[in-house]
N, C-alpha and C positions, 0 to 999 in steps of 0.2 A: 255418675257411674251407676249403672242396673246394679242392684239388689244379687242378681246370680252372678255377675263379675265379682261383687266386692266380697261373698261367699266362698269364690275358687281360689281367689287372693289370698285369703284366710289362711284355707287350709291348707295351703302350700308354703304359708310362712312357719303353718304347727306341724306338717311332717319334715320339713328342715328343722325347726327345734326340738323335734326327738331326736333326728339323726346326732347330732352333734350333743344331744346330753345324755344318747344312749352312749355316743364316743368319748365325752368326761367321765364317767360313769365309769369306765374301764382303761382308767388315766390315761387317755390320750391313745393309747396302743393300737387299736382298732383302727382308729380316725389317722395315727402317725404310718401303720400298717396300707392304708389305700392311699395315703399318698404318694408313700414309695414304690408303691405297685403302678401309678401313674404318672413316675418320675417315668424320662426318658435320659436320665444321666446316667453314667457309668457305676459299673458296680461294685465300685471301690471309693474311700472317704478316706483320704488324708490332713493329718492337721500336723503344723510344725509353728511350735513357739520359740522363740529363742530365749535360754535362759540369761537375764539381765540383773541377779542378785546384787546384794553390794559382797560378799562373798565369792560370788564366780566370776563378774567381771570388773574388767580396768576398764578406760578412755582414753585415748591422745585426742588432744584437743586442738584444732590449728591457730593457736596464742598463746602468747605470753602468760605466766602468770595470774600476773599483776592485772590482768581483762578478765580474768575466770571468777565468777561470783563465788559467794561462801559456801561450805555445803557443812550442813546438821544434821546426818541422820537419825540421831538421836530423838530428834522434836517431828522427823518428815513423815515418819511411818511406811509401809510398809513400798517398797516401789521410787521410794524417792532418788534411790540415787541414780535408777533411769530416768528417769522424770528432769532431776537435776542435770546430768548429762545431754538429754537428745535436746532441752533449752537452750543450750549454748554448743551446737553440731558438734557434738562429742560423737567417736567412733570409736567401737568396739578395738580393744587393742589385745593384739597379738592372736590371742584364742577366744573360742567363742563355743557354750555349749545352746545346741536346738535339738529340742525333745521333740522326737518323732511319734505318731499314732499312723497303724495304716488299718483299716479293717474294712472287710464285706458290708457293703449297702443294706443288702438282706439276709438271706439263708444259703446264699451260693458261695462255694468257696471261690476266693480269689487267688492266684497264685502270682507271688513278687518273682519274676524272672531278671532284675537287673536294677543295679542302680549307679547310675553316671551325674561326674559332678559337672560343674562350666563354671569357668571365672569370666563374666560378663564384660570387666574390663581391670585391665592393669596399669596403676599408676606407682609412682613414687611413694613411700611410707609419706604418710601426713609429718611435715615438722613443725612443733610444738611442743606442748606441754603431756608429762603421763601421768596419770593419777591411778595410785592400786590402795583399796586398804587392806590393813594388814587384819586379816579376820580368815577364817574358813579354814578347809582341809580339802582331803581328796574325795573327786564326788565318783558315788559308788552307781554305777548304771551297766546295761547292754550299752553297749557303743558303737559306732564306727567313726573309723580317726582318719583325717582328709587332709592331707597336706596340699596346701595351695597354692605350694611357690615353682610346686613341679607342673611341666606341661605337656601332658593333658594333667588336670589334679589326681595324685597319687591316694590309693585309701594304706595309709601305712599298717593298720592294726586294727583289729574289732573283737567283740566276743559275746555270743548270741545269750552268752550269760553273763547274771551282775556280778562285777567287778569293780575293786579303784582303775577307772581310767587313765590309761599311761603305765600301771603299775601292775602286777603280779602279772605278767608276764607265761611262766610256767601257767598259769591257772585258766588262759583264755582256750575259748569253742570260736574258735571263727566263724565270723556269717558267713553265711553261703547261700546262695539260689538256686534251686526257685526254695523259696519261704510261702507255705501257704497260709493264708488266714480268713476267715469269717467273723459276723456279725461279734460275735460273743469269744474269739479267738482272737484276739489281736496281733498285731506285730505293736513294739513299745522298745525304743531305742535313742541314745543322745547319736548324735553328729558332732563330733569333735573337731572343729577347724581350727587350721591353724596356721600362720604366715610369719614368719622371718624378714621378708623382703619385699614384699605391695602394701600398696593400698588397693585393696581386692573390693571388686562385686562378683558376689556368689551365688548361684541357686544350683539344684540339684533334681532329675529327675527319674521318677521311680517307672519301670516298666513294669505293666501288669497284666496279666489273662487269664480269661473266664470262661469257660465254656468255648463257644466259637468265637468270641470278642475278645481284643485284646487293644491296648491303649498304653500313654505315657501321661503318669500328674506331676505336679511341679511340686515340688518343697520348696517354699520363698517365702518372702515376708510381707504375709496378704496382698501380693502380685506383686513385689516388689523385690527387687534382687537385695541380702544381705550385704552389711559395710564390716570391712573390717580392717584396721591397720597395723604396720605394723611400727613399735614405738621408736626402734634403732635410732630414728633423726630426732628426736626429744626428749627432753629434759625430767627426768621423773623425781616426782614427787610424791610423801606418803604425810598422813595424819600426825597432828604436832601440837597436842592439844586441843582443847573446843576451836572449832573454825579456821584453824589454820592449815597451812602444811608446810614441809620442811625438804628443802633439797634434799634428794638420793645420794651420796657422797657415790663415789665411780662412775660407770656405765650401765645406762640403759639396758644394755645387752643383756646385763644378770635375769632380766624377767623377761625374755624372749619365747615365742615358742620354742621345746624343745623337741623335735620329732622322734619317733619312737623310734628306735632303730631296725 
C-alpha cells in the first residue's frame, strides 16, 4: 500500500472518530437525532407490553393438576410466575391488562384517529386447570375495556383519565379521536381485555396521521397475536400453603370476566 493511500485511510478513520465522540459527547442526541432524520419509517412508535404480574394475572392451563409443576414465588423473584406459566403453555385467563405507549418519532405531531380491535381466531375456552392468587387490588390506569366475546370486539368503557378500572364509573373522560401526540406528548393507556366465552387470539390496530401521511400500527405481542382464555371449562385452583394449591369449592364462573355494563 503507497504511503498517500495509507495516509487518506487514516484520516478518514479520525474524522469518523470525531463524528461519533462529538455525538457521545452530547449523549447520543445528535447522533440519535440524524438517524431519525434518515429513518424512512412512519412517524409514530408504539410499544404494548402486556401486564403479566402474579397480582394481575390468572392461567387455565390444558391439564390436569396433578401435571402442573410447583410454583414458589416467594424464592422465583420478580417475573416468575410468567415465566412459570408460559413453561408449561399456560394462557392468560379470563382478562388481561396491555399497557399502551403511542408517541411522535420526532417533533411532528401525530394525530390517533381510530382504534379497532380483531380476534384473529375463535376457539372453545381451554379445559383445564385455573390458577389465581389471592393478592392485589384494583389497578388504577387510563384504560380502554374491549370485550371479546362480542363480534366485531366491543370497547365497553374507557377513561382518558386515571382511574380504578372497571370502577368509579361516575368519574370516567371517555377516549375519544383524534388523540394527538408528539415526541415528548404521549398517549399512555391499559387495554382491558376480557372473555367469558373463547379462547381468543387478539391484536389491535391503531390509525394514525401526520401531516399528508397517514398509516395503521399493530398492538401485538412482538408480532404475535395475544392468547387469552376463558376459565368456565376448568377447575380453579388457589394457594394452600408453600407449594401447593387447593380446589376452589363451587364454580369457576365466580372469577369470570365481568363486563362493564
Amino acid at each position: 500500500m503507497s504511503l498517500q493511500r495509507r495516509v487518506s485511510i487514516l484520516a478518514g478513520a479520525a474524522v469518523t472518530a470525531a463524528v461519533l465522540a462529538f455525538a457521545a459527547g452530547l449523549g447520543g442526541a445528535a447522533w440519535n437525532g440524524l438517524s431519525e432524520q434518515a429513518s424512512s419509517g412512519p412517524p409514530v412508535t408504539v410499544s404494548a407490553v402486556e401486564q403479566l404480574g402474579d397480582c394481575q394475572s390468572s392461567f387455565v392451563f390444558p391439564r390436569a393438576v396433578s401435571e402442573i409443576s410447583r410454583y414458589d414465588g416467594a424464592t422465583g423473584g420478580p417475573g416468575e410466575w410468567k415465566r412459570w406459566a408460559a413453561a408449561q403453555d399456560g394462557v392468560v385467563a379470563n382478562r388481561t391488562y396491555v399497557s399502551v405507549n403511542v408517541a411522535g418519532r420526532s417533533g411532528d405531531q401525530v394525530t390517533i384517529t381510530g382504534l379497532r380491535f380483531d380476534v384473529r381466531s375463535r376457539r372453545p375456552p381451554i379445559r383445564g386447570s385455573f390458577f389465581k392468587l389471592e393478592c392485589g387490588g384494583p389497578v388504577e390506569s387510563p384504560y380502554i375495556e374491549v370485550n371479546l366475546d362480542r363480534n366485531p370486539p366491543r370497547i365497553q368503557s374507557s377513561s382518558r383519565e386515571k382511574v380504578f378500572v372497571g370502577d368509579q364509573q361516575w368519574k370516567l373522560t371517555p377516549v375519544t379521536f383524534p388523540w394527538t401526540v408528539t415526541r415528548s406528548d404521549t398517549a399512555t393507556f391499559l387495554i382491558y381485555a376480557g372473555t367469558r366465552e373463547c379462547y381468543c387470539e387478539w391484536t389491535a390496530q391503531l390509525s394514525w396521521q401526520s401531516g399528508g401521511t397517514s398509516g395503521v400500527a399493530a398492538i401485538d405481542d412482538d408480532g404475535k397475536p395475544f392468547r387469552i382464555s376463558s376459565s368456565i371449562n376448568s377447575q380453579a385452583y388457589s394457594p394452600d400453603g408453600a407449594n401447593s394449591w387447593a380446589e376452589v369449592g363451587g364454580d369457576a364462573r365466580l372469577m369470570l370476566y365481568q363486563p362493564t355494563p
